[in-house]
C-alpha distance (Angstrom), angle and dihedral (degrees) to the residues before:
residue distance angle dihedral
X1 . . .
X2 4.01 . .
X3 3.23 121.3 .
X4 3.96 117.2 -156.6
X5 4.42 81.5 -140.5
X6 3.28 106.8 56.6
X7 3.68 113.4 165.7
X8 3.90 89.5 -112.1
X9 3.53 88.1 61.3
X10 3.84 96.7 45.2
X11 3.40 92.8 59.5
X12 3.98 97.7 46.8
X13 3.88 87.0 48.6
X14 4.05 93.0 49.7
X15 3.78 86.4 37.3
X16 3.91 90.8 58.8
X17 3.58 96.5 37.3
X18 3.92 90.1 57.2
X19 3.90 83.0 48.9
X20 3.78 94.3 50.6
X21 3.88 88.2 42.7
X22 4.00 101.6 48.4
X23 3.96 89.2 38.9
X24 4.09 92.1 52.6
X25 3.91 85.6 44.5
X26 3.89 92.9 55.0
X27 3.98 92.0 39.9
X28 4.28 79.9 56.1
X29 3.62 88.0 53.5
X30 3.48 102.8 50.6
X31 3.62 104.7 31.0
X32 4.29 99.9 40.0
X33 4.37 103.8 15.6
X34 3.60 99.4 41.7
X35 3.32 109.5 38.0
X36 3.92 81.5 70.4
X37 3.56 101.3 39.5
X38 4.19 85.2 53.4
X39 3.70 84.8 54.1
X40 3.75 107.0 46.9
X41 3.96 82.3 39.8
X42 4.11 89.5 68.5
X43 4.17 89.3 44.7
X44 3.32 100.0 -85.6
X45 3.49 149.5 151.6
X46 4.19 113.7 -124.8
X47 4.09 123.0 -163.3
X48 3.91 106.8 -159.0
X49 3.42 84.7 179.2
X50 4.13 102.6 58.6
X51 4.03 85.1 17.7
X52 4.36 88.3 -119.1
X53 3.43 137.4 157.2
X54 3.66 114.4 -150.5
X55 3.94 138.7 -173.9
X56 4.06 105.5 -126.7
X57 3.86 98.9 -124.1
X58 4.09 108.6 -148.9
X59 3.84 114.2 -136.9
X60 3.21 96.4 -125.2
X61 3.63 96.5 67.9
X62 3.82 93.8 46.5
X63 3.97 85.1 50.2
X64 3.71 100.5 38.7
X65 3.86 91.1 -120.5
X66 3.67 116.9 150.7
X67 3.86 108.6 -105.9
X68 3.80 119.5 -103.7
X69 3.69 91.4 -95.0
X70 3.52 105.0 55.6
X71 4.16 98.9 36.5
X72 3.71 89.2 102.0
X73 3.91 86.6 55.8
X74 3.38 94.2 44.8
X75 4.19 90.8 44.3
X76 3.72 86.0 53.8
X77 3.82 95.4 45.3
X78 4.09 83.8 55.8
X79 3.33 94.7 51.2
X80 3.76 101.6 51.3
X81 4.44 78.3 51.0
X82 3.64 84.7 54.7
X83 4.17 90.7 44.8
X84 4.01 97.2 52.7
X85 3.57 87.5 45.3
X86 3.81 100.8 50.8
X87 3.89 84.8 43.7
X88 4.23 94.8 45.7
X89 4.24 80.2 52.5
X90 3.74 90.6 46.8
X91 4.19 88.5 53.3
X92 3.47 89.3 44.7
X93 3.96 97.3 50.8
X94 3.87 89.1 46.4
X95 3.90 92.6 49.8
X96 4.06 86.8 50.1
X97 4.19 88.0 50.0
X98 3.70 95.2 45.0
X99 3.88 86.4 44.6
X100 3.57 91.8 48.3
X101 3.81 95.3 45.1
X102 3.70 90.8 44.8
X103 4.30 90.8 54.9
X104 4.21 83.8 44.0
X105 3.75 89.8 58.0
X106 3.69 98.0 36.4
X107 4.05 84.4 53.5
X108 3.75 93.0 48.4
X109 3.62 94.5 49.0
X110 3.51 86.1 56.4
């Protein structure tokens, strides 16, 4: 008698089917998993969801801030602003006293 599963068979059909399987499972990995490791790998950002590769934009460029690293140049930068300007005012108050003393005297000598 013939059977339509001979053991021949069996073992082609679970031979190919182990085949199919392993070759689906690598197509997974390098067509959905690796795509996003390859991405986060160069620094950055993966979407699984829309499949996207994006360039993580810092705040501090979209504000105009100074980046971490250079605040305390900045800060100092600000204060020597703040510095000339105090001083400048300082000038300008003692030109306004001697001007002031200078009318006083010219009105007393009067």
């Amino acid at each position: 008698m013939n059977r339509l599963l001979t053991m021949k068979r069996l073992s082609i059909l679970f031979l190919s089917t182990f085949a199919v399987l392993i070759a689906g499972m690598f197509a997974y990995e390098n067509l959905v998993v690796a795509p996003g490791d390859r991405c986060e790998a160069g620094g950055k950002w993966w979407d699984p969801e829309g499949r996207t590769c994006a360039q993580p934009i810092s705040i501090a460029e979209i504000t105009g801030r100074p980046l971490p690293g250079q605040r305390a140049a900045a800060s100092a930068e600000k204060n020597r602003e703040l510095v000339a300007i105090e001083d400048s005012l300082t000038a300008q108050q003692k030109a306004r006293d001697a001007e002031a003393d200078r009318q006083r005297a010219a009105l007393a000598a009067q």
